[in-house]
N, C-alpha and C positions, 0 to 999 in steps of 0.2 A: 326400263331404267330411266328414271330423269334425276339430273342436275341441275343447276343453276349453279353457273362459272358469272365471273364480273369480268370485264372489258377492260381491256387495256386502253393507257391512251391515246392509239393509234385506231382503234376498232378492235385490236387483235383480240380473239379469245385461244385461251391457252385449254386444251381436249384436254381432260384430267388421265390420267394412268389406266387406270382401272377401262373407260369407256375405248382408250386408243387398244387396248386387249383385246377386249370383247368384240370390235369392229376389225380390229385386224390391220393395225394401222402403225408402220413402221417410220422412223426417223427419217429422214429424205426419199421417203416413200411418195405416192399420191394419192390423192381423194380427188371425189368430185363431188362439185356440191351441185343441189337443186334447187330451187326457191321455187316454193308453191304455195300461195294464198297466204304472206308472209310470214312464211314457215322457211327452214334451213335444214336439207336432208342430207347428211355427209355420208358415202358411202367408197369404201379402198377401190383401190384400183390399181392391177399387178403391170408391172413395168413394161410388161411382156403385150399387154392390155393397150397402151401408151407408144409402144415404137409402131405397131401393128397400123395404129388410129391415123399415128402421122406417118407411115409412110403410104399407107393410103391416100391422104391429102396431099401429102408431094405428086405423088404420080398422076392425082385428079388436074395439077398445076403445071405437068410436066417434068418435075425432078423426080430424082433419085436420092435420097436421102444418104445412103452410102457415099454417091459422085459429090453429094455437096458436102460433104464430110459432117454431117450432123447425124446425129443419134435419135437426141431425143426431142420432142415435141416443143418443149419449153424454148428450145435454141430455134428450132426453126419458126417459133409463133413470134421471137423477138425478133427476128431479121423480118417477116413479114410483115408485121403490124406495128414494130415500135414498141415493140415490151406488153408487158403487162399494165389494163387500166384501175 
């Protein structure tokens, strides 16, 4: 399958319907992207996928992600890093 979607004015591209199906890609869901040899690979990723990752990385830092009362990935990568760049 290929599209061609136009960019928003921020960079954003908007997944068309049809391709978020196909890949399996839900509304406050997650993806991960790739960049390889300036190419963009988006592929799902189940939540289950996601708390698993970070609370692996807590425990590699020393928390507990339960103790720090965080869930998910996204809140503990802000308190560590300062957000998203």
């Amino acid at each position: 399958m290929r599209i061609k979607v136009k960019l928003g004015d921020k960079g954003q591209i908007v997944i068309p319907k049809a391709v978020r199906e196909y890949l399996g890609l839900h509304p406050r869901g997650y993806a991960e992207l790739e960049v390889k040899d300036k190419s963009l690979e988006i592929k799902p990723v189940s939540q289950k996928d996601i708390v698993k990752e970070w609370r692996e990385i807590a425990k590699k830092h020393g928390g507990d992600l339960e103790k720090m009362g965080l869930i998910y990935g996204d809140k503990l990568y802000e308190e560590e890093f300062g957000g998203y760049t």
